[in-house]
NUMAR-6759 format. One record per residue (C-alpha): z, y, x. Coordinates in pm, 1 decimal. Last residue first. Layout:
zz, yy, xx
Z, Y, X
...
This chain:
zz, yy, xx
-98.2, 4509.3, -1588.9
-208.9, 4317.3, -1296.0
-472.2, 4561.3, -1228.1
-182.6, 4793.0, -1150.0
-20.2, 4554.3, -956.7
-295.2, 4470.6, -740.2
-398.6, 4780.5, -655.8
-40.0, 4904.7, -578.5
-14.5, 4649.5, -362.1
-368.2, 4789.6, -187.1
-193.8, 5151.4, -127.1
-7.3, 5358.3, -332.8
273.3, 5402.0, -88.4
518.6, 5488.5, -334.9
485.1, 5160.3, -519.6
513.8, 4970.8, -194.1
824.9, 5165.4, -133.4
950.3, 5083.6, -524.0
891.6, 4725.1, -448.4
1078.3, 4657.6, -131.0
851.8, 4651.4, 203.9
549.8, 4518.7, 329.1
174.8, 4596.4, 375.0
-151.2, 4428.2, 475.9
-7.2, 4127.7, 659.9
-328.0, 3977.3, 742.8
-520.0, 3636.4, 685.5
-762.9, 3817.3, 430.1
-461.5, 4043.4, 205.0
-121.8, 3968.0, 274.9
179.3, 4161.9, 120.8
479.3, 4125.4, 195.4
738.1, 4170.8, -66.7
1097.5, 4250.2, 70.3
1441.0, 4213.6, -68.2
1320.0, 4078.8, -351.9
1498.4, 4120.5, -749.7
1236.3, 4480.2, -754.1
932.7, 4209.3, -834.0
1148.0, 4003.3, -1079.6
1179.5, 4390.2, -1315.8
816.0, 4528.5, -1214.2
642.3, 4186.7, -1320.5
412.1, 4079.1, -1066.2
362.3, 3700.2, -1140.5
116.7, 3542.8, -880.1
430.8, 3473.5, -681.4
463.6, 3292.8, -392.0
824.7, 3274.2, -338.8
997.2, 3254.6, 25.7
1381.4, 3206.4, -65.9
1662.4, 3234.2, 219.2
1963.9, 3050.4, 21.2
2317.1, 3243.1, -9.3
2258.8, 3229.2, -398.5
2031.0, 3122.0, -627.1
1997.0, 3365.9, -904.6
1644.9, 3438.1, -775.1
1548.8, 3049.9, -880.7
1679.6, 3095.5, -1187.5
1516.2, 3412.8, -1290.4
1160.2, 3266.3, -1152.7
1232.7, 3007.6, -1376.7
1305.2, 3223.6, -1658.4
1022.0, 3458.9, -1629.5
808.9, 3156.0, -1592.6
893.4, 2991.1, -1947.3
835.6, 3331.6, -2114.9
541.5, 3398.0, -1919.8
360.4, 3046.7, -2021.6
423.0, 2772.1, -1744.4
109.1, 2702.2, -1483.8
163.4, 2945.4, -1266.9
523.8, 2916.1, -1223.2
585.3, 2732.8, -936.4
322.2, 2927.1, -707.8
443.3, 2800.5, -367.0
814.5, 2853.5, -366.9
954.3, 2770.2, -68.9
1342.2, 2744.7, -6.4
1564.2, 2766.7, 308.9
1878.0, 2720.5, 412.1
1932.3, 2396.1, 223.7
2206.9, 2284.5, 17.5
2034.7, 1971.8, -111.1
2135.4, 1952.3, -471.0
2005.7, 2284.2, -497.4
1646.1, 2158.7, -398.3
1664.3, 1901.4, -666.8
1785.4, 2127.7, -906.3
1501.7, 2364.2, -833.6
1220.3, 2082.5, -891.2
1421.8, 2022.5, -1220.4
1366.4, 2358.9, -1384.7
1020.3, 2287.0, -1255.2
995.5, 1994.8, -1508.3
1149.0, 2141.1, -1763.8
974.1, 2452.5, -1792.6
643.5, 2234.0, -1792.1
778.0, 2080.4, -2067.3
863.3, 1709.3, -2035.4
791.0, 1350.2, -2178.9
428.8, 1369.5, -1975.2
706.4, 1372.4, -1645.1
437.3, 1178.6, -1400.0
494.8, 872.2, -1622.6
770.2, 945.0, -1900.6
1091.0, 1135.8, -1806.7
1379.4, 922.7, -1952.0
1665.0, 1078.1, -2097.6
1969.3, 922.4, -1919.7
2090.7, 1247.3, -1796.0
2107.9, 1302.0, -2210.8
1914.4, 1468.2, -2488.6
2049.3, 1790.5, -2671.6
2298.9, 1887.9, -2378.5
2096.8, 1745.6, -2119.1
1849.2, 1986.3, -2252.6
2089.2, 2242.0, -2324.1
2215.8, 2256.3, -1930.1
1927.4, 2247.1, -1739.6
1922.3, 2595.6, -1657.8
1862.6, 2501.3, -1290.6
2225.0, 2653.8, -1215.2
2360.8, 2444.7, -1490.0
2217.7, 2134.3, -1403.2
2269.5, 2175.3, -998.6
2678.3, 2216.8, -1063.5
2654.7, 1887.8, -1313.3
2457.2, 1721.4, -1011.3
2743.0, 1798.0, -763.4
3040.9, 1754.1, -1021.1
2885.2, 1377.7, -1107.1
2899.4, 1259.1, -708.0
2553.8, 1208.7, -625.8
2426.9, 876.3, -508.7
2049.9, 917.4, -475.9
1753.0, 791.3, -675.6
1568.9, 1140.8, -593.2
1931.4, 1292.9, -731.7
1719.6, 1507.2, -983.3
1493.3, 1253.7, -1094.2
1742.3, 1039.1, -1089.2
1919.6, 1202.6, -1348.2
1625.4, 1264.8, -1582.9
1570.6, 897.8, -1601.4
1267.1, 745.4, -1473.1
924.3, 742.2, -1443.0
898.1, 1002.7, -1169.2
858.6, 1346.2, -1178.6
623.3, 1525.6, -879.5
634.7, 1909.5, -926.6
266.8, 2032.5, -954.8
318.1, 2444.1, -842.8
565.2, 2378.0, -568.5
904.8, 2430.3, -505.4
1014.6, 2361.8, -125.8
1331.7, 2234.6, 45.5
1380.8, 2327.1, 422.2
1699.2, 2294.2, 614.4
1803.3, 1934.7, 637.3
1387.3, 1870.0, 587.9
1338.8, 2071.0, 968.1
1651.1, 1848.0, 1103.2
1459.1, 1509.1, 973.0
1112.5, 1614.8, 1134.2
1262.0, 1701.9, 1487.8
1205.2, 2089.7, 1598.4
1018.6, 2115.5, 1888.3
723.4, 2229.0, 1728.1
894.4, 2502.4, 1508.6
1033.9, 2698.9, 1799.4
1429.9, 2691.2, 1839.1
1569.4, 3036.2, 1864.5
1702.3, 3060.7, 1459.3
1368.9, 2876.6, 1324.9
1105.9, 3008.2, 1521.1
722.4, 3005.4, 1475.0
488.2, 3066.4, 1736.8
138.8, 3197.2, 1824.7
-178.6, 2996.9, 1783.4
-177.0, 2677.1, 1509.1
-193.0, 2342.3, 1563.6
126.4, 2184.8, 1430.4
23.9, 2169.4, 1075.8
234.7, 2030.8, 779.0
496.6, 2171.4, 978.2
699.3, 2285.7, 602.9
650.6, 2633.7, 789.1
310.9, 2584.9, 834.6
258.2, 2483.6, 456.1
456.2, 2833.8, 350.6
191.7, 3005.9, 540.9
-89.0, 2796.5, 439.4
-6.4, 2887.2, 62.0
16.6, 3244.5, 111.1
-329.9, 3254.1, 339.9
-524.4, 3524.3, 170.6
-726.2, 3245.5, -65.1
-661.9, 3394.9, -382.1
-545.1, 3740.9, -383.9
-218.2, 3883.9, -267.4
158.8, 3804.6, -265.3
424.3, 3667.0, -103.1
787.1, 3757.7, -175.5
1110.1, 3729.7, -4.3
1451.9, 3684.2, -71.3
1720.2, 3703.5, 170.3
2010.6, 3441.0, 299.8
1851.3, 3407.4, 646.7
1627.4, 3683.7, 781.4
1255.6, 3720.3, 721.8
1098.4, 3840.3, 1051.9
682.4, 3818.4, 1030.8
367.7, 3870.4, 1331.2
61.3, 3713.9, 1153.2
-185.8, 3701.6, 1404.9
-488.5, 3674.9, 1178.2
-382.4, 3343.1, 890.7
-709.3, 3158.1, 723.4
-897.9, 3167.9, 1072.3
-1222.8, 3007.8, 1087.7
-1316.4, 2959.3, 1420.0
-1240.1, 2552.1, 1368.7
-1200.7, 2479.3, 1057.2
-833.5, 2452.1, 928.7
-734.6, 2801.3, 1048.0
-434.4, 2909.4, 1186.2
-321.9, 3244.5, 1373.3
46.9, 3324.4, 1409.0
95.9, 3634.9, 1634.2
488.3, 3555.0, 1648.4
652.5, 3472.2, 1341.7
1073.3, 3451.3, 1298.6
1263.1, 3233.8, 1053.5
1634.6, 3337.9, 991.8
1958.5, 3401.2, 1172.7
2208.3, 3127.9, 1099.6
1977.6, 2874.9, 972.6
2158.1, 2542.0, 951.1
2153.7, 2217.4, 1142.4
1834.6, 2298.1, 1357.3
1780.1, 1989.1, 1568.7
1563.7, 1965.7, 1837.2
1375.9, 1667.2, 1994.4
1065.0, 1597.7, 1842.4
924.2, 1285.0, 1718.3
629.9, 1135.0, 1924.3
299.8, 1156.9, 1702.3
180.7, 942.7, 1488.6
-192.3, 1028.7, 1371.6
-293.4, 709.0, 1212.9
-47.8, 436.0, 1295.7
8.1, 339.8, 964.2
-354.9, 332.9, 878.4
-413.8, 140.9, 1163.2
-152.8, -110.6, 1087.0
-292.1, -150.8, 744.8
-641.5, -183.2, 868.7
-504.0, -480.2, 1096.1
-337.9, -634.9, 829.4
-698.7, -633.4, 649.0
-808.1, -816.8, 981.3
-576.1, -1044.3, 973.1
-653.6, -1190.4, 635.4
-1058.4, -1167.2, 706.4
-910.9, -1426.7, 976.2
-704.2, -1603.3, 739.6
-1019.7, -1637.8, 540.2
-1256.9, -1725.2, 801.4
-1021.8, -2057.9, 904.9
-940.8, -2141.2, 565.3
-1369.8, -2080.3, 449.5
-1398.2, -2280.0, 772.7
-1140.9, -2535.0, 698.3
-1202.4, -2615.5, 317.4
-1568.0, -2782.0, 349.4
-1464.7, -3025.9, 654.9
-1133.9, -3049.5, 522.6
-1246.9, -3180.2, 211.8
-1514.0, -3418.5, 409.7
-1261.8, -3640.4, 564.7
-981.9, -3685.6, 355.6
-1251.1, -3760.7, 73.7
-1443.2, -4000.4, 318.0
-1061.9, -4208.7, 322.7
-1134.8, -4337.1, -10.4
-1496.4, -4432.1, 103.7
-1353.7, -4614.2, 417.9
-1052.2, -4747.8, 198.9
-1323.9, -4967.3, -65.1
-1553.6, -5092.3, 269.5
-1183.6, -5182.3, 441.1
-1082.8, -5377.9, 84.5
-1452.4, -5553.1, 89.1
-1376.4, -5677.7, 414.4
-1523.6, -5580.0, 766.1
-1507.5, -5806.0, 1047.6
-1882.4, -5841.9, 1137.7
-1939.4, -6080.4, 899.6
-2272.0, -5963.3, 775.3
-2178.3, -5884.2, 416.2
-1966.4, -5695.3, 504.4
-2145.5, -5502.0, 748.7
-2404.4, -5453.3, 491.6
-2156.1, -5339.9, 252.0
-1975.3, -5148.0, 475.7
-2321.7, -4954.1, 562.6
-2401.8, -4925.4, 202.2
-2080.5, -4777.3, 95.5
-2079.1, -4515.6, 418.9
-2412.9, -4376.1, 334.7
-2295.4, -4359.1, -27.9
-1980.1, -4153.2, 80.1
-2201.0, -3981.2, 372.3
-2479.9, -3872.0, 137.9
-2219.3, -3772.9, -195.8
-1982.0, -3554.3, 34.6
-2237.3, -3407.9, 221.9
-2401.7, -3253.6, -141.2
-2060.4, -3166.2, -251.9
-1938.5, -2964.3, 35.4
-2290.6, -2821.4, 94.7
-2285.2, -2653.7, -256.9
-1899.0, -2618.0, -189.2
-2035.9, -2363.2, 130.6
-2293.8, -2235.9, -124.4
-2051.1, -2187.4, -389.6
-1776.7, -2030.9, -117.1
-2085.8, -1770.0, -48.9
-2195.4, -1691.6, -346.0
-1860.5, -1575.4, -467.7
-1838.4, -1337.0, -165.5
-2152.7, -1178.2, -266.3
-2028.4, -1163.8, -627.8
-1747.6, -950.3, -510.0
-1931.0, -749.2, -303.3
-2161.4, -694.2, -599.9
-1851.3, -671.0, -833.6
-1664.1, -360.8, -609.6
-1987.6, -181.0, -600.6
-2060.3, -213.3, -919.8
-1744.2, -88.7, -1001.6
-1757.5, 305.0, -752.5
-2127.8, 340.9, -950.7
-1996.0, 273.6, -1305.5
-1723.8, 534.8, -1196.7
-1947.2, 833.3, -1113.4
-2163.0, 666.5, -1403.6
-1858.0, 716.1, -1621.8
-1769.3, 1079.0, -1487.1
-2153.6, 1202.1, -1565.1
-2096.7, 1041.0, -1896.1
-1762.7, 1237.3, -1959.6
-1839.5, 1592.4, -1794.2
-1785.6, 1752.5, -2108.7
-1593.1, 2034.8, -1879.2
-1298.5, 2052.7, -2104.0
-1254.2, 1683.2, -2100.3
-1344.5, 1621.9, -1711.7
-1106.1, 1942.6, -1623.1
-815.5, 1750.3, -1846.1
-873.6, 1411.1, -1695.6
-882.1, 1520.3, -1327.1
-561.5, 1283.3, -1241.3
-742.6, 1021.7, -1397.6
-1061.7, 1124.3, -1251.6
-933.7, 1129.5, -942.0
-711.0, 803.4, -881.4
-1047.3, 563.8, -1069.4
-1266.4, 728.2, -766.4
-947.4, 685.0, -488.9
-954.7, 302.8, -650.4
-1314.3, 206.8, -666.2
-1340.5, 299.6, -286.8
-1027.6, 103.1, -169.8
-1200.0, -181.0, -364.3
-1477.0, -87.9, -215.0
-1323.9, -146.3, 118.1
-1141.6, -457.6, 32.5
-1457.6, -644.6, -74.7
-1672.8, -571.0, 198.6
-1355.5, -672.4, 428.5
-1379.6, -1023.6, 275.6
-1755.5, -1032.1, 305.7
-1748.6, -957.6, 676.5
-1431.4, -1236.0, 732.9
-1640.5, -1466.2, 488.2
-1951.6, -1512.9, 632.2
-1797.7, -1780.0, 963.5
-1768.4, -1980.8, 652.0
-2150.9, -2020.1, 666.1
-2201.0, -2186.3, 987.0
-1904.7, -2369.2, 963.1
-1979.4, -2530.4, 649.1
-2377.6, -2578.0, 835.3
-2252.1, -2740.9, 1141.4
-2006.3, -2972.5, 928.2
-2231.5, -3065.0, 713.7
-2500.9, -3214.2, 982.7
-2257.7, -3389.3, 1173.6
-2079.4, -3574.4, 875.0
-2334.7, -3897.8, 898.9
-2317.4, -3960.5, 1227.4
-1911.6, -3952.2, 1240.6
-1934.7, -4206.8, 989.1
-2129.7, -4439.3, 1118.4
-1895.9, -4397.3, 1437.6
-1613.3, -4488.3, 1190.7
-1813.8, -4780.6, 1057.9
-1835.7, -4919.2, 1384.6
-1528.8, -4850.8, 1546.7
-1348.1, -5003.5, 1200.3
-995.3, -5030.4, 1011.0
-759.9, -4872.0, 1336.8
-1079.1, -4605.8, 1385.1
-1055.7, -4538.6, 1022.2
-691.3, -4545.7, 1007.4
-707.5, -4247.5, 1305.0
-971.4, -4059.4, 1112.8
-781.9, -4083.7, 806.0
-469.0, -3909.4, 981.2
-651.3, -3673.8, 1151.9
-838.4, -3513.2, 849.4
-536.4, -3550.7, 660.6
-281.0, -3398.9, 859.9
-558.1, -3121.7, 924.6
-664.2, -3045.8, 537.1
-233.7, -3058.7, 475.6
-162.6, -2830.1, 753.7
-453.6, -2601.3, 638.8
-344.7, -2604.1, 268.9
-37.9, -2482.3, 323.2
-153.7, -2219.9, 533.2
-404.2, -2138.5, 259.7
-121.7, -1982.3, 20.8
-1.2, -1738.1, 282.7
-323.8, -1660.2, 459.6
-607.3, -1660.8, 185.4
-412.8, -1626.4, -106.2
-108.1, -1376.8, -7.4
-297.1, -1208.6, 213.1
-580.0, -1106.3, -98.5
-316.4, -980.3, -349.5
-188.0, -777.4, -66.1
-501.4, -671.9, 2.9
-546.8, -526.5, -367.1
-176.9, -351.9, -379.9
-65.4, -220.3, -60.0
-364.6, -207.4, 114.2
-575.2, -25.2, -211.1
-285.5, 197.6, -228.9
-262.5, 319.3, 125.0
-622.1, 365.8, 156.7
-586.6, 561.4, -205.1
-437.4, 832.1, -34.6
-623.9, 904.0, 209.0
-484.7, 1151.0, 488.1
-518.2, 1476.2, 539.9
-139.2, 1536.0, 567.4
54.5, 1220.3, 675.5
99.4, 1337.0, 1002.7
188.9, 1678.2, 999.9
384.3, 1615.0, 640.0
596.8, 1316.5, 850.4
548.8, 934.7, 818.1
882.2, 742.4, 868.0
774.4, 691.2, 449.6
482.3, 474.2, 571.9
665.9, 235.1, 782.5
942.2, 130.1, 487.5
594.7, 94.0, 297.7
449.5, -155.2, 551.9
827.2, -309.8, 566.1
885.6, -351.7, 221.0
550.1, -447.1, 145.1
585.3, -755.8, 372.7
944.6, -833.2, 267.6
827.8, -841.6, -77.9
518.8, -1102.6, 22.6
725.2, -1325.0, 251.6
1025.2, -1355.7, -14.1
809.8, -1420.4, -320.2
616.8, -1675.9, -111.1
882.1, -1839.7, 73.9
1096.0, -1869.5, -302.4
729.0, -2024.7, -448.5
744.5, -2261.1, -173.5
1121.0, -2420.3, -169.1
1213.0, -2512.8, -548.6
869.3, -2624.1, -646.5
797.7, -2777.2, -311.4
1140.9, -2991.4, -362.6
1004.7, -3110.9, -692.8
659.9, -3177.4, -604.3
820.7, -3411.2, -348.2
1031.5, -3604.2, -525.1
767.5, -3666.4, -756.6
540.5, -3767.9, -470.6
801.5, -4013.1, -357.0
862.0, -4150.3, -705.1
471.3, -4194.6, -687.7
480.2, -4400.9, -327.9
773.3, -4582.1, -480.8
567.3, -4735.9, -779.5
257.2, -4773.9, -586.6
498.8, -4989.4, -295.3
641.4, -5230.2, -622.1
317.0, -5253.4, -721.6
180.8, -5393.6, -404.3
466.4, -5608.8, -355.3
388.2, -5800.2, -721.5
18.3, -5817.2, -631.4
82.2, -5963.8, -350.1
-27.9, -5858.4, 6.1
-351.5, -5953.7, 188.9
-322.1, -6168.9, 471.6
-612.5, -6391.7, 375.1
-860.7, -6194.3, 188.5
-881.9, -6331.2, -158.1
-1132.8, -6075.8, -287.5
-864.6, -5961.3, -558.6
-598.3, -5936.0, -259.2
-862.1, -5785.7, -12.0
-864.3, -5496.9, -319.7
-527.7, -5451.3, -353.1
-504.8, -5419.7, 42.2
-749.9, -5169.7, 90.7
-647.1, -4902.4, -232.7
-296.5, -4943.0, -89.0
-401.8, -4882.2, 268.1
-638.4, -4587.9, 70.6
-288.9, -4469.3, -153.8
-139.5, -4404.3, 187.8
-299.3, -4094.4, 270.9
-244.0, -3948.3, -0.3
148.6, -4003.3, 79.9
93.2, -3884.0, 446.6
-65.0, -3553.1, 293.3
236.2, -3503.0, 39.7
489.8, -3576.8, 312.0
282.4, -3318.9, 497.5
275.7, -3002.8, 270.0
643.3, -3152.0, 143.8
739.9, -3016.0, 507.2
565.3, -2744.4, 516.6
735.8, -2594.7, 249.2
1087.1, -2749.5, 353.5
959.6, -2557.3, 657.1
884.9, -2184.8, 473.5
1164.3, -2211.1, 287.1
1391.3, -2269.3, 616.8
1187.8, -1971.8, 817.0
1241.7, -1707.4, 529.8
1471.0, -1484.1, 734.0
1202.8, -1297.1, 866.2
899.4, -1541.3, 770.6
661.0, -1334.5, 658.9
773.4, -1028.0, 777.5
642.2, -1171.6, 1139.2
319.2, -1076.0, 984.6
349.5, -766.7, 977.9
457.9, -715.5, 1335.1
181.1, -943.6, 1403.7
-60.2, -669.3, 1255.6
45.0, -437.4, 1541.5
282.0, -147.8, 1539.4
């Protein structure tokens, strides 16, 4: 993907809007335009040029020429805020569309708030400075060519008067528009910065509370904004300075342009008070392009090269889809010497050698840090650079094609994402569900007396806040039996509910039948513990024992450490 496969979403399907846009753009340019011929003949007509038009015609043509411009505003009201809505959605559309083809082994790692700050305060920044300001760089070019033309038609003379004077301001405008691309990117990057920082300590709120860490928080965040406002400013400063030199051209070649008609005027060298009146009109169609084109120019190029950070981002880390399909598990997930660490020579799993067969339960436990949750990560292919193998059935997880591996693989995790919406579609994931399918999923979840006492239609608040945590995992395992997957990973689900609460939803996920379930458990109560077919046991990387509860028991060896100073 390149950024012209972005921008092409600009005008997919959007090409008439966008030329009854353009369209009105130059009608309205011609129209301005015109109002210096009229400006020139009404005033040879007071001077009592010969061959000057009436008064009576000359009203009659300033009448029409603003009908025309209503006319005008009117169709550009109806055509270029539809182009804009259009080329904007269809943008983010796309760029998102892009970002969800994303796998976990691709995506993981990655920022987060890169992906927000170019979907949300770039965005904002294409549409103004390459949507909005192509309008304005058809009209600043119609017009700049236009009066230069009538110029040269009016005067040689004046015009190369003219051209004398503007040299200087348009070096310098150019000279400092070329800023804006660097200050533009300035801007989006600490913008991107600002927004990661405001992303963590919102979602850190509780540890910054209990920790007292408030001040230290706001200068971590004062820090991140006056970053974001000095680039800002900087960026400011520059489109003064280039309207600084805008203005301060303007008035020297307008003034330099009066007194040369005037002496040529007043000379006889074919120049009439009307031509002297249109020149200095027509300076304004001059010199407004000659401040508005670079900063156009430099921001649709600062434009482009945010789309280009987008595309980068979205082609971070792609890597060809894989080939093999796994439509069910028929004989279960086998490990061969696995070894993985995520710094290199620092192994989190030590040739891990596993066979967990399909419709059994299975526990993982040990201390923090022993590898359970990078086990159960590997076998969502979050990571595809690990030693050994990994086989689901006889195909090896590496070959296996993203969209199979999620036919077959749900997970449970400890923060269960819940969406602002109804309880429902939190379930379905927005989904079309026949009613018997998610009424099945409700009951098995234990769901049942909260739709009950509340309704599918019971919203869920932002990030489920309207919710228990028992709720909100009791929906995690709806989801996944909505699905019908082979295989489900539990990574710590319940650690965060009160034992009550977790003794239940470790319950209801064990009462799922005909499912293989891996469940990190931090839980070891005796009566879930003996509901496994097999606990294994890791302890540093290893598999330090294995078997059914009451043979670990009997072994009295490190699980029986850890349960006993469990209890």
């Amino acid at each position: 993907m390149t950024s012209k496969d972005l921008r092409r979403q600009f005008y997919k399907g959007n090409k008439l809007a966008f030329g009854v846009a353009v369209f009105t753009a130059l009608t309205m340019a011609i129209l301005s335009l015109s109002t210096s011929w009229l400006i020139q003949q009404l005033m040879d007509t007071i001077s009592g040029v010969e061959g000057a038009l009436g008064l009576k015609t000359l009203a009659l043509l300033t009448v029409g020429l603003i009908c025309l411009a209503v006319v005008m505003g009117m169709v550009e009201y109806a055509s270029k805020p539809r182009f804009m809505k259009k080329a904007i959605q269809q943008y983010k559309e796309f760029a998102f569309e892009s970002l969800l083809k994303k796998n976990i082994n691709t995506f993981n790692g990655e920022a987060a708030a890169s992906y927000i700050s170019a979907l949300s305060n770039d965005v904002t920044s294409i549409e103004a400075n390459y949507l909005e300001k192509q309008f304005g760089l058809i009209t600043s070019l119609v017009m700049f060519t236009g009066a230069f033309i009538m110029m040269l038609l009016y005067s040689p003379l004046l015009t190369l008067i003219v051209v004398l004077l503007l040299i200087l301001p348009v070096i310098a405008s150019a000279m400092v528009g070329n800023k804006m691309e660097a200050t533009e990117l300035a801007v989006s990057k600490k913008n991107e910065s600002l927004t990661d920082t405001i992303k963590e300590i919102i979602g850190g709120f509780s540890v910054v509370k209990s920790f007292k860490a408030e001040k230290a928080v706001l200068q971590f965040f004062l820090k991140s904004n006056t970053a974001v406002e000095d680039a800002k400013c900087k960026k400011s400063k520059i489109a003064i300075l280039i309207e600084t030199i805008s203005s301060t051209a303007g008035i020297t070649a307008q003034m330099g342009v009066f007194i040369a008609g005037a002496y040529l005027a007043i000379s006889g060298k074919g120049v009439t008070p009307g031509i002297v009146m249109a020149f200095v009109n027509l300076m304004n169609f001059l010199l407004q392009p000659i401040a508005a084109l670079p900063e156009i120019f430099a921001s649709r190029k600062a434009s482009v090269a945010l789309m280009d950070k987008l595309c980068d981002l979205l082609n971070k880390n792609v890597t060809k889809e894989k080939d093999e399909v796994v439509d069910t598990l028929k004989q279960g997930i086998t490990v061969q010497n696995l070894s993985f660490g995520y710094k290199e020579d620092e192994d989190v799993l030590i040739g891990l050698n596993l066979s967990l067969e399909e419709g059994k339960s299975y526990a993982l436990v040990g201390a923090s840090g022993c590898g359970k949750s990078t086990l159960l990560n590997l076998f969502l292919a979050a990571y595809d650079n690990y030693e050994g193998r990994i086989f689901y059935d006889n195909h090896e997880l590496r070959d296996i094609s993203s969209e199979a591996l999620y036919d077959v693989v749900s997970v449970i995790q400890q923060n269960v994402v819940i969406f602002n919406a109804t309880l429902r579609d939190n379930i379905t994931m927005f989904r079309d569900i026949p009613k018997e399918e998610v009424d099945r999923v409700i009951d098995a979840a234990g769901l049942r007396t909260f739709v009950e006492e509340h309704g599918e239609d019971n919203l869920c608040g932002e990030n489920g806040n309207l919710l228990s945590g028992g709720e909100r995992q009791r929906i995690s395992i709806a989801r996944s039996l909505l699905r019908k997957v082979s295989v489900l990973l539990v990574d710590e689900a319940t650690a965060a509910l009160d034992k009550q609460t977790a003794y239940q939803v470790s319950n209801a996920i064990l009462d799922i039948q005909d499912v293989m379930k891996v469940v990190i458990t931090h839980s070891l109560e005796e009566n879930l513990l003996n509901r496994f077919d097999e606990i294994i046991v890791l302890k540093a990387g290893e598999v330090a024992e294995k078997g059914t509860f009451e043979e670990l028991m009997k072994k009295k060896e490190y699980f029986y450490s850890l349960y006993m100073v469990a209890q």
